[in-house]
C-alpha positions as CSV (number, residue, x, y, z in Angstrom):
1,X,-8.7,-25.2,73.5
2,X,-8.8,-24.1,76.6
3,X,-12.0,-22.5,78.3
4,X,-13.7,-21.0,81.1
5,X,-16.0,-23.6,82.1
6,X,-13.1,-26.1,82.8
7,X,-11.4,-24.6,86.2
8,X,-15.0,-24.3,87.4
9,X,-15.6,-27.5,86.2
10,X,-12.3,-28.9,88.2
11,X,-13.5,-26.9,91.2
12,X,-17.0,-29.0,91.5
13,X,-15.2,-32.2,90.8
14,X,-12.7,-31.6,94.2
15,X,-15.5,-30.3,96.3
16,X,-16.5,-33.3,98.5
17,X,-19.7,-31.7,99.4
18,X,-20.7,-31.4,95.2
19,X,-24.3,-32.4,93.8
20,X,-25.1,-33.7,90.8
21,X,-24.1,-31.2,88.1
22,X,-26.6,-29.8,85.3
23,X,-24.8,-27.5,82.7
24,X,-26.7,-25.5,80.1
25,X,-25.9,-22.1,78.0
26,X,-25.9,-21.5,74.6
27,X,-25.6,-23.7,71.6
28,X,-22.2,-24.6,70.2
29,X,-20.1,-23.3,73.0
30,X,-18.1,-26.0,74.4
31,X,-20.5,-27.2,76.7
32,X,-20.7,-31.3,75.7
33,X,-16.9,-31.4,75.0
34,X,-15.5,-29.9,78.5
35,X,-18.4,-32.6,80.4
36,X,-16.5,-35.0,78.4
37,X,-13.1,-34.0,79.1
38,X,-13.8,-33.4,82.9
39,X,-15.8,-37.3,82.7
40,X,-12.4,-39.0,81.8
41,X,-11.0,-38.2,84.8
42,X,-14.3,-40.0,87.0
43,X,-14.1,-44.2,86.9
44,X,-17.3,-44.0,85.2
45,X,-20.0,-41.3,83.8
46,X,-23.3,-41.6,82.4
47,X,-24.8,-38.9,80.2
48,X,-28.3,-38.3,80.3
49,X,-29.7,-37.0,77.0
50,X,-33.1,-36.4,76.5
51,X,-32.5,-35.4,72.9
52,X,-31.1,-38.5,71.8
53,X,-32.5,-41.0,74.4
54,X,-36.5,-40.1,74.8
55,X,-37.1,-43.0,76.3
56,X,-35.1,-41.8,79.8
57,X,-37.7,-38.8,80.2
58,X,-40.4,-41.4,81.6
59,X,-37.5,-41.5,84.9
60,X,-38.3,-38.2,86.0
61,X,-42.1,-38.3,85.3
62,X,-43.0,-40.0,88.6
63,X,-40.6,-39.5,91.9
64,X,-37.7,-37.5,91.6
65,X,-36.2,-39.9,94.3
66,X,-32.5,-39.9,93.8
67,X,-31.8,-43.6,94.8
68,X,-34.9,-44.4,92.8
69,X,-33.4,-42.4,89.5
70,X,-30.3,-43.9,90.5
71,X,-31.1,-47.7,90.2
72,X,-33.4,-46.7,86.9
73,X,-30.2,-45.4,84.9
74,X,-27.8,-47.7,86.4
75,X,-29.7,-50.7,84.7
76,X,-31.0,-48.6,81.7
77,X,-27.1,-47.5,80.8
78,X,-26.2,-51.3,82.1
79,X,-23.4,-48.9,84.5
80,X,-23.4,-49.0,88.4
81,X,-23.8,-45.5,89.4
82,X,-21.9,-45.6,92.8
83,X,-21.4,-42.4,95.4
84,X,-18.5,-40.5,94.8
């Protein structure tokens, strides 16, 4: 099914200037699936999900530091996180 959130989604992904990308919305509305879809085109993708991994919260609870957060989930996931 095609939606919305996908051409805006390709759009961030070919903008060389993009930041790190937060979605929320509504429940049951796509949001999960098109991250997925859009992932499958990176090399790799970690999802961070505080729901289902409480443990990552204690990340953000001191510096906010992006190379910091960076090297935390990188050995947490067991994934280099790499720029690009």
């Amino acid at each position: 099914m095609k939606r919305n959130i996908e051409r805006q989604l390709l759009e961030w992904k070919q903008n060389p200037d993009r930041k790190v990308l937060l979605v929320r919305g509504a429940r049951q509305v796509g949001k999960t699936y098109s991250i997925r879809e859009i992932a499958k085109t990176f090399a790799s993708f970690i999802e961070v999900n505080f729901e289902e991994e409480p443990d990552i919260r204690v990340f953000f609870r001191d510096s906010l530091n992006p190379m910091c957060l960076c090297e935390k989930l990188a050995a947490f996931f067991s994934t280099p996180i790499v720029p690009g």
